[in-house]
C-alpha positions in Angstrom: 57.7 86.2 128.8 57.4 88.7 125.8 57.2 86.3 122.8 56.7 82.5 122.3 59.9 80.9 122.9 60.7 77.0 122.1 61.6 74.4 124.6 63.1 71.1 123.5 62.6 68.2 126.2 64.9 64.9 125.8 64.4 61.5 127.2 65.0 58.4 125.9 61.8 56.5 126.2 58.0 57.1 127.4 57.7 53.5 128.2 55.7 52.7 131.5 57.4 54.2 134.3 57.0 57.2 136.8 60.4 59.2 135.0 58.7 58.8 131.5 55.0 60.2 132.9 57.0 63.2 134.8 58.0 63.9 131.1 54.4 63.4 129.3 53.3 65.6 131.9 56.1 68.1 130.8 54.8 68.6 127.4 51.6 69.8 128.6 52.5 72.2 131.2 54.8 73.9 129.4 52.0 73.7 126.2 49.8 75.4 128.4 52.4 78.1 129.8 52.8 79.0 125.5 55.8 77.2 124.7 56.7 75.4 121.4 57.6 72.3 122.6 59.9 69.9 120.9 60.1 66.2 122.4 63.1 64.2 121.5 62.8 60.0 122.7 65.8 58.3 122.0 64.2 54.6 121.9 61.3 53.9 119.8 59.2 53.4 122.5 56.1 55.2 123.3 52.9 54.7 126.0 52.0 58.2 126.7 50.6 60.8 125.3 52.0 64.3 124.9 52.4 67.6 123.3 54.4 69.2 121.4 56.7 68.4 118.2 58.0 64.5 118.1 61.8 63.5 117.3 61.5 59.8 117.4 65.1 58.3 117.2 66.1 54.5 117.8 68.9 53.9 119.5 69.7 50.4 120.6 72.7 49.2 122.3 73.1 46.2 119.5 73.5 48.8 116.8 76.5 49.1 114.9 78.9 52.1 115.1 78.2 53.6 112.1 74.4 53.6 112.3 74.8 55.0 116.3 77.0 57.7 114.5 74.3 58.7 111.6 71.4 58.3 114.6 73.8 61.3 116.6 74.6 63.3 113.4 70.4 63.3 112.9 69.9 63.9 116.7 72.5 66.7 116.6 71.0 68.6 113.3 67.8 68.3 114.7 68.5 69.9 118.1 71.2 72.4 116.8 69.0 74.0 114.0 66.1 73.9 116.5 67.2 77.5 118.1 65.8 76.6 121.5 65.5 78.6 124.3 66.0 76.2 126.2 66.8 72.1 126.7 65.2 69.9 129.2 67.6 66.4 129.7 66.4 64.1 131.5 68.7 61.1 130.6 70.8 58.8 132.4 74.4 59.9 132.0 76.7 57.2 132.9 80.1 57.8 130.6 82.2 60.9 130.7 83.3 60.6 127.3 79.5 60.2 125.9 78.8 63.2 127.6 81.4 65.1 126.3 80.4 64.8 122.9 76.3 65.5 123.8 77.8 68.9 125.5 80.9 69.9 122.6 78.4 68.9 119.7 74.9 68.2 120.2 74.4 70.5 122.7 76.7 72.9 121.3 75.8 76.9 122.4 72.4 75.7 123.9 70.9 76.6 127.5 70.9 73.3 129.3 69.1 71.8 132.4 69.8 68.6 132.9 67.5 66.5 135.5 68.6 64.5 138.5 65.5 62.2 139.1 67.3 59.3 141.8 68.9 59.8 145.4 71.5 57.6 143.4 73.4 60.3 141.6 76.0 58.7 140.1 73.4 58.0 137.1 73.4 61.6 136.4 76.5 63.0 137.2 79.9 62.7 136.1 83.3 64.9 136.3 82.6 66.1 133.1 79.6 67.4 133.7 79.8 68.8 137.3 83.0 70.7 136.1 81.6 72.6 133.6 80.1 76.1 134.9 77.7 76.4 131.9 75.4 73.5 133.2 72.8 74.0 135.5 71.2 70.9 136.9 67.5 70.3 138.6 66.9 68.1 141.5 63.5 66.4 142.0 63.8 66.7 145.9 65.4 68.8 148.2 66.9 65.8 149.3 68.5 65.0 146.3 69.6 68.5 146.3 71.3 68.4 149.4 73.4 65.4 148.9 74.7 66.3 145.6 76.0 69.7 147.2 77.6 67.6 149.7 79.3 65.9 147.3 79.8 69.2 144.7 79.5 71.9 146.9 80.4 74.3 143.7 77.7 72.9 141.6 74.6 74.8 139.9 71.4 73.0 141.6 68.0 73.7 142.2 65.3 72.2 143.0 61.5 71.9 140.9 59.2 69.5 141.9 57.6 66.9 139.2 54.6 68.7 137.1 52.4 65.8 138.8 48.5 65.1 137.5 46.5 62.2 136.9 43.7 62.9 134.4 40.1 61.7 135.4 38.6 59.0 133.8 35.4 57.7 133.8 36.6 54.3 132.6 35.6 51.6 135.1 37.5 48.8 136.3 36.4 45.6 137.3 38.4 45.7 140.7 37.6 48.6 142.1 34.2 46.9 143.6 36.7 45.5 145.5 38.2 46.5 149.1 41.7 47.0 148.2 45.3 48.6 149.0 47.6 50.1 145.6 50.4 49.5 144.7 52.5 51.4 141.6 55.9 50.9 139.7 58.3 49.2 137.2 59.0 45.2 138.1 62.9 45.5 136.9 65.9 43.8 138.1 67.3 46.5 140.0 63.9 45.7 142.5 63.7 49.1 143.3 60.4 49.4 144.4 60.8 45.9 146.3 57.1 44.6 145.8 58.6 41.3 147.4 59.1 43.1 150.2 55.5 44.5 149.9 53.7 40.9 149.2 55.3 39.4 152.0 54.4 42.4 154.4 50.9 42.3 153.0 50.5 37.8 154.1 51.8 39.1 157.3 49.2 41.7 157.9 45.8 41.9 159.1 44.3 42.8 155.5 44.7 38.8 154.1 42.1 37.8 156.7 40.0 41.1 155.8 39.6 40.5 152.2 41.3 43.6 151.9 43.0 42.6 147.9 46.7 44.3 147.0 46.5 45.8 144.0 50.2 46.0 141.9 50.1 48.1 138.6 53.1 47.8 136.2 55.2 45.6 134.2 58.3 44.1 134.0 61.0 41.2 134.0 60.2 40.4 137.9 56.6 40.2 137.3 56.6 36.3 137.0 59.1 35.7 140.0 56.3 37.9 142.1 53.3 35.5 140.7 55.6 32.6 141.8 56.3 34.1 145.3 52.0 35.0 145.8 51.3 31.0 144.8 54.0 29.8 147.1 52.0 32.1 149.9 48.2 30.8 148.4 47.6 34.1 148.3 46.5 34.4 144.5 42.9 35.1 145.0 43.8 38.3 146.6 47.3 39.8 144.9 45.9 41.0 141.6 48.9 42.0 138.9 47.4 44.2 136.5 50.5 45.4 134.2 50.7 48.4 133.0 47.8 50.8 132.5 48.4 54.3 131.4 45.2 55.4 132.9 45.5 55.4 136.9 42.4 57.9 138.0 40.0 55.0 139.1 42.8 52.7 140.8 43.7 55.7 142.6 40.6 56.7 143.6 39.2 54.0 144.7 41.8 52.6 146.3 42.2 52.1 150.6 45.5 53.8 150.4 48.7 53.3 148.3 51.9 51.7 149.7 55.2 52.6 148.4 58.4 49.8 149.9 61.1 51.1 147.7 64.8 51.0 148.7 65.6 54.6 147.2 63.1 57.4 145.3 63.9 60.4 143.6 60.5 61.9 144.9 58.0 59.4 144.6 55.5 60.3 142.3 53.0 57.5 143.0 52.7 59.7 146.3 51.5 62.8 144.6 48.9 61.3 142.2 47.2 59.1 145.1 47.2 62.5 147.6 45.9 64.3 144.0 43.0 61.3 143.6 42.3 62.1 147.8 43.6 58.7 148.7 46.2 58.4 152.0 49.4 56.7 151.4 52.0 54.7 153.7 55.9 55.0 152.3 58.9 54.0 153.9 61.0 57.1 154.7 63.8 55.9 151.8 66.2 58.6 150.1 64.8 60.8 149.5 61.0 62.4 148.3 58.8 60.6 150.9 59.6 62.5 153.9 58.6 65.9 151.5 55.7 64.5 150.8 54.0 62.4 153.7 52.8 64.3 156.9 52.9 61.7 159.1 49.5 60.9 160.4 47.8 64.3 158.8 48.1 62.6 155.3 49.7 59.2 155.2 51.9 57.6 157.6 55.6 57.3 157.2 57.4 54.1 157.9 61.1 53.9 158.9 63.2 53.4 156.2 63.5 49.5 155.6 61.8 48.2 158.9 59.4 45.6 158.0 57.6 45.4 161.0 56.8 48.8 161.6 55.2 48.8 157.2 53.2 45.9 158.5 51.9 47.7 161.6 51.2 50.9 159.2 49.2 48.8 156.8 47.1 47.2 159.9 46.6 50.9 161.2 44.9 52.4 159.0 42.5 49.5 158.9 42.1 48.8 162.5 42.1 52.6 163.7 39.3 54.1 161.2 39.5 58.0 162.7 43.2 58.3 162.0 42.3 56.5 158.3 39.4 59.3 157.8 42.1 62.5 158.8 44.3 61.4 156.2 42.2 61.1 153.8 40.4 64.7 154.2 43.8 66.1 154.4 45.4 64.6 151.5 44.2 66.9 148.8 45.3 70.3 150.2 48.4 68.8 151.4 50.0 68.5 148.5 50.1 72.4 147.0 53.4 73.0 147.1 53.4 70.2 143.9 50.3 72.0 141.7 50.6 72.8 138.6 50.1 76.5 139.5 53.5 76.8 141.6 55.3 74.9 139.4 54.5 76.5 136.5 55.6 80.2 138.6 59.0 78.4 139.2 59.7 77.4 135.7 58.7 80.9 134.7 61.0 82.7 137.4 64.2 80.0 136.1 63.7 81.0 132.7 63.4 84.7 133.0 66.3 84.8 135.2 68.8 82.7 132.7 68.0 83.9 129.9 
């Protein structure tokens, strides 16, 4: 690209999940590859860092009409006298008629990718929005790619893989002297990532007996109905909750191998950073990112989709059977490639020059 040209990237919070580090880890590649970058978080919430211009807003769903309205007309001035190149949305958009004024007003004359991040779609697409032949929309998977064009076979998709990193840290954790298995994610009610599921795979398996500790990072509403589940299976000297923590290196890193038990991903970034830190993994094969990710047996082992059993024999493998164990682990750095920062970058850079 001949001269510096100005990204704007919009989300609406970087609050402690895996969608909000994909977009902290935005800022910076696209720092690095010259851009202006302009960052625009709806809800006054921020845990990670970034780069790049911030456009704090605050919207909250108690607010009255007329301060939502002055919030929009702000949000709209902002991004309209911006002149970007380009937009980067990666919001939840759930109601036609919301999304008709974000394309007729705020987004007004602007070059628009807007980001599918979940196997379930209907958080990202509407009539509105798949009708239009202006808007050009990004999957995180290729399986995400494939089921929206079986569903919109007319529609303007591609596929880029999350910008994925974890920065090294030398900070040292008290737990990682420990033998222990990870475990990554956002305790919400919509139990995505189904660490009840996990907990009562992990009292079933061999590791209890081991001393081999599970490990769960992240926050949220469930976290208290997990505690009670771990006392009710007297396991509490070995399930360790650590809430959130923004920096992952050492967890990673020191860790057996991370388990993912979600019901659905959109890639399943936890993946990435633990192959990225040299550490296996074990995933069910859920919609949809696992299966693009895991080589079974060369890097991780992949688990069919919801079968409890067969997670509880993969956790037991690669503690019982220490050569498979060793395989995955030298392979897991060099199997990821496809998601570094280098071909990333040369996708981004072949989108842009080619739209604009």
């Amino acid at each position: 690209m001949d001269k510096k040209k100005k990204i704007a990237i919009v989300v609406y919070t970087l609050k402690s999940g895996g969608l909000e580090r994909v977009v902290s880890n935005q800022t910076f590649l696209f720092h690095e590859l010259g851009f202006d970058v302009d960052l625009f978080v709806l809800e006054d919430e921020i845990d990670y860092s970034y780069k790049g211009q911030l456009h704090k807003f605050d919207f909250k769903p108690s607010d009255g009409f007329l301060k939502k309205i002055k919030n929009y007309i702000k949000l709209k001035n902002e991004i309209q006298s911006g002149n970007f190149d380009f937009i980067l949305d990666h919001r939840y958009r759930l109601n036609d008629l919301i999304e008709s004024f974000w394309i007729k007003k705020i987004y007004k004359n602007q070059n628009v990718f807007y980001f599918i991040h979940s196997s379930d779609i209907s958080g990202y697409l509407n009539a509105k929005l798949v009708n239009n032949p202006k808007i050009k929309f990004v999957s995180v998977s290729k399986g995400i790619e494939s089921r929206v064009r079986e569903i919109y076979p007319k529609i303007q998709i591609q596929t880029i893989y999350n910008n994925v990193e974890v920065s090294k840290s030398d900070k040292i954790f008290n737990e990682i002297n420990d033998d222990y298995v990870l475990a990554v994610g956002r305790m919400d009610d919509s139990n995505v990532k189904q660490f009840d599921v996990l907990i009562d795979c992990y009292s079933k398996s061999i590791l209890p007996k081991n001393q081999i500790k599970l490990l769960i990072l992240g926050s949220g509403i469930r976290m208290e109905f997990l505690k009670k589940q771990v006392l009710d299976l007297n396991l509490q000297d070995l399930v360790v909750f650590k809430g959130f923590e923004s920096e992952l290196y050492s967890y990673y890193k020191n860790a057996r191998y991370l388990v993912l038990s979600s019901k659905f991903e959109g890639l399943g970034m936890v993946l990435i950073e633990s192959l990225l830190c040299e550490t296996p993994v074990i995933s069910f094969d859920c919609d949809f990112g696992p299966n693009e990710i895991i080589q079974n047996k060369r890097n991780g082992l992949l688990v069919e989709n919801q079968n409890v059993n067969k997670l509880i024999e993969a956790m037991n493998l690669f503690v019982e059977d220490e050569n498979l164990y060793k395989i995955c682990k030298s392979n897991a750095l060099k199997s990821i490639e496809k998601f570094s920062k280098k071909n990333i970058s040369k996708q981004w850079i072949s989108i842009f020059n080619d739209k604009h």
